[in-house]
BATOR-256529 format. One record per residue (C-alpha): x, y, z; residue number from 1. Coordinates in steps of 0.2 Angstrom, whole numbers, plus 2048, in hexadecimal, padded with zeros to 3 digits. Each point is the difference from the previous one (the first is absolute). Layout:
N
+------+-------+-----+-------+
: east : north :  up : bator :
+------+-------+-----+-------+
:    X :     Y :   Z :   NUM :
...
+------+-------+-----+-------+
***
This chain:
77
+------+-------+-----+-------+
: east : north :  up : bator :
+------+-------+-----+-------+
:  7AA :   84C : 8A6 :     1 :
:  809 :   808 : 7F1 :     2 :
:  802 :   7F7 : 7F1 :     3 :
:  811 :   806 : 7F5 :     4 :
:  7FD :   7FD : 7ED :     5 :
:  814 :   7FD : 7F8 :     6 :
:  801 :   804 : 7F0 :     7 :
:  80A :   7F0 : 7F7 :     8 :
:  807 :   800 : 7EF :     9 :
:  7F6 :   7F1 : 7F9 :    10 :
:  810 :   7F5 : 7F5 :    11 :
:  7FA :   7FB : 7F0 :    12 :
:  7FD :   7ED : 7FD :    13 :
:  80C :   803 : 7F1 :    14 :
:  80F :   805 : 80B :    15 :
:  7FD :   7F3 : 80B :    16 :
:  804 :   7F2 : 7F3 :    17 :
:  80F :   80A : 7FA :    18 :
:  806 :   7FE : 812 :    19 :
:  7FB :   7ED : 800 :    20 :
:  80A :   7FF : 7EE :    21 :
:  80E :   80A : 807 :    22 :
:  802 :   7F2 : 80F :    23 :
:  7FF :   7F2 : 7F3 :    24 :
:  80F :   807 : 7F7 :    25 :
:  809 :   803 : 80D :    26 :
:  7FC :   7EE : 807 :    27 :
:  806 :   7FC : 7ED :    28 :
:  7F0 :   7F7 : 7FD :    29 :
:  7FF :   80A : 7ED :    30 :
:  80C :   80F : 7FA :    31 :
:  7FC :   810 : 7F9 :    32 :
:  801 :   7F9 : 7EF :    33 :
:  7F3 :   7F2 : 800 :    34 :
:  7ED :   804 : 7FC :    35 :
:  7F4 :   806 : 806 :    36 :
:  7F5 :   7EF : 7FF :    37 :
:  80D :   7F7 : 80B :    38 :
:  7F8 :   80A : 80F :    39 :
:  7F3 :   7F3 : 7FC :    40 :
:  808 :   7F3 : 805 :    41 :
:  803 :   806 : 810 :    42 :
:  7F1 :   807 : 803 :    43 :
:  7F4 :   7F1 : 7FB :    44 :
:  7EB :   805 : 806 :    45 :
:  805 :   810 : 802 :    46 :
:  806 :   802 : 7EE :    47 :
:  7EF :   804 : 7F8 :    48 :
:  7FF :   810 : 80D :    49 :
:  812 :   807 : 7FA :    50 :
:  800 :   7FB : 7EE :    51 :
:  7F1 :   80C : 7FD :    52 :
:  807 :   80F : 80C :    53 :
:  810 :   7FE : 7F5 :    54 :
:  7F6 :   803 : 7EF :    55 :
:  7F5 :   80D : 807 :    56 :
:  812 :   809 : 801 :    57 :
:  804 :   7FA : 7EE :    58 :
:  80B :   7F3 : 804 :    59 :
:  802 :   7F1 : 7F6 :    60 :
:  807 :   7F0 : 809 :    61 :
:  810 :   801 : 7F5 :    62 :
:  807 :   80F : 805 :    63 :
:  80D :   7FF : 80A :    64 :
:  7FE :   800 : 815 :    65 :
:  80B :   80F : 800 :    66 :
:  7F4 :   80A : 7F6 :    67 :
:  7F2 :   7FD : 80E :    68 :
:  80E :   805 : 80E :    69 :
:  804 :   810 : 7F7 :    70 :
:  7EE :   806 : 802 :    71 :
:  800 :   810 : 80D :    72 :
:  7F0 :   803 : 802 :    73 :
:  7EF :   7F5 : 7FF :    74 :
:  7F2 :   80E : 7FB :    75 :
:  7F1 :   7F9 : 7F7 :    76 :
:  7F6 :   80B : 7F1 :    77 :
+------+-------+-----+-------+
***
């Protein structure tokens, strides 16, 4: 029996939760304008986890949701 490798693109965890966020403003949940930190709210345990992804890119939890929605590409130094 053969076994096929397929190469997969692996998505970054980061463009994962800009999806999520893009669905919550969509649902109306937050707008582009709020903060970063009312992700929080809406996240709850899971928080912690994001938080520190988003400060590892330099974010601060005031900046505006719209600033992390404009990020086109996740690559890590």
């Amino acid at each position: 029996m053969t076994k096929t490798v397929v190469d997969q693109q692996v998505i970054h965890p980061m463009v994962k939760l800009q999806g999520k966020v893009r669905s919550l403003i969509e649902s109306k949940a937050i707008k582009p304008t709020d903060s970063i930190w009312k992700i929080a709210l809406l996240y709850g345990d899971e928080w912690s986890y994001w938080k520190k992804e988003l400060e590892d890119f330099d974010f601060s939890m005031r900046d505006p949701i719209s600033d992390l929605l404009a990020v086109e590409s996740w690559e890590e130094n």
